[in-house]
C-alpha positions in Angstrom: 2.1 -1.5 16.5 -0.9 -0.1 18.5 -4.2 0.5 17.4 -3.5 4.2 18.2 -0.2 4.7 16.7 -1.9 3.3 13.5 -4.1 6.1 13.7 -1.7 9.0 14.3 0.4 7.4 11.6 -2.5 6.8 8.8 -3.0 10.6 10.2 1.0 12.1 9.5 0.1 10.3 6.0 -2.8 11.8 4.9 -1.9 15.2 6.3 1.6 15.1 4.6 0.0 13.9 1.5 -2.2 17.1 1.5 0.2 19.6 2.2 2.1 17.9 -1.1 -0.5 18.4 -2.9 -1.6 22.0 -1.5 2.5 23.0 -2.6 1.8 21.8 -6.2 3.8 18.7 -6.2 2.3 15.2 -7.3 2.1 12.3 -5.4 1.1 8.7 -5.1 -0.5 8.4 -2.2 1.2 5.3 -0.1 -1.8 2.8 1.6 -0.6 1.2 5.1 -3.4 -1.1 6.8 -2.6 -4.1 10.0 -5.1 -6.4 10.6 -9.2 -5.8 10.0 -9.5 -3.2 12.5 -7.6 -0.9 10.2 -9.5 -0.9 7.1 -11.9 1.7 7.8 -9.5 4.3 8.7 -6.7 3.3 6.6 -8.8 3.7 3.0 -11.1 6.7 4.3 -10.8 9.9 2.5 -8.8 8.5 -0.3 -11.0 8.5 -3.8 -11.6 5.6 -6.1 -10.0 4.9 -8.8 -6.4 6.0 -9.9 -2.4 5.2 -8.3 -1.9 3.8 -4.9 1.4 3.2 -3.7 1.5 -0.6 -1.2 4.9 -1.5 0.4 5.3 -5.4 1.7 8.2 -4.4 4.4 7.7 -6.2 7.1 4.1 -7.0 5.3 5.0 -10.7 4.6 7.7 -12.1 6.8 5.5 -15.1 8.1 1.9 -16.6 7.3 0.4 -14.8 9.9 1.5 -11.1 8.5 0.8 -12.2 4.6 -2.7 -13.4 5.2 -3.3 -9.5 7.1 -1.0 -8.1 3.9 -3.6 -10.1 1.1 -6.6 -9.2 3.3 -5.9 -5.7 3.3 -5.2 -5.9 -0.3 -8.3 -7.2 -1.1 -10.3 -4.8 1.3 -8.3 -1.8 -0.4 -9.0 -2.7 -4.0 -12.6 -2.9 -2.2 -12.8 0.2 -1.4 -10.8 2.4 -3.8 -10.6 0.5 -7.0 -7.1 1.5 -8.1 -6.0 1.6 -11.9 -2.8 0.9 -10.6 -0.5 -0.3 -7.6 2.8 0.8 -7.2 4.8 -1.7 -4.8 7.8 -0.5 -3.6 9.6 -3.5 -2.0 9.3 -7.2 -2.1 7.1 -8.9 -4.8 5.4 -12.0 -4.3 3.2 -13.1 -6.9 0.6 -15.4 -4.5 0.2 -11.7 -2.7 -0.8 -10.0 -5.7 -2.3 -12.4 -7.7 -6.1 -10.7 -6.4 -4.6 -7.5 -8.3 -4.1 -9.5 -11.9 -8.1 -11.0 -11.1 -9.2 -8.1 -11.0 -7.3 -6.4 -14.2 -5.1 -3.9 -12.0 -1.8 -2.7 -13.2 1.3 -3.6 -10.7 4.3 -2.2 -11.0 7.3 -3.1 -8.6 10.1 -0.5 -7.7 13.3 -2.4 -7.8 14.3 -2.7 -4.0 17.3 -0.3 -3.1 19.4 -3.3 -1.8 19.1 -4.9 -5.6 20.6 -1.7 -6.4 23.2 -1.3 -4.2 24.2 -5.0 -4.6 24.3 -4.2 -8.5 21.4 -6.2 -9.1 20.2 -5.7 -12.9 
């Protein structure tokens, strides 16, 4: 995706995240980042510490994509320290090994097509 349409996307995210909030409902705000170009925008304004919600979809389908997937990992718990992760697809355990280092919670949201395929 474009540089740009990173932007206006890390954008539509922080400003529906807000309006959530501003409504009284709670939320786990979700953390998208690309490559190294991405990390400054794609953490700012979000405080340390607390529940961030990380999604590998189409994160991790080749070496190229999983080293920018750990890299922003690494630069994310970086920047905002979580308590926690929530990851709400795919686990992969060389991906998130960085998170067990550094004593941060993970918890994985069964995928919905485990679900739908009956998956325990």
């Amino acid at each position: 995706m474009p540089l740009a349409m990173q932007i206006w996307n890390t954008y539509r995210n922080r400003t529906l995240a807000y309006w959530l909030q501003s409504n009284g409902i709670d939320i786990v705000t979700n953390v998208r980042w690309g490559d190294e170009r991405t990390h400054e925008f794609a953490f700012e304004g979000l405080s340390q510490g607390g529940t961030y919600a990380v999604g590998t979809n189409g994160c991790i389908q080749n070496k190229r994509d999983r080293h920018y997937f750990k890299m922003g990992l690494s630069a994310m718990i970086d920047a905002l320290r979580p308590d926690t992760i929530v990851n709400y697809y795919y686990y992969s355990k060389d991906i998130f090994t960085v998170c067990e280092e550094c004593g941060i919670e993970v918890i994985t949201l069964e995928h919905w097509s485990d679900t739908m395929k009956g998956g325990d």
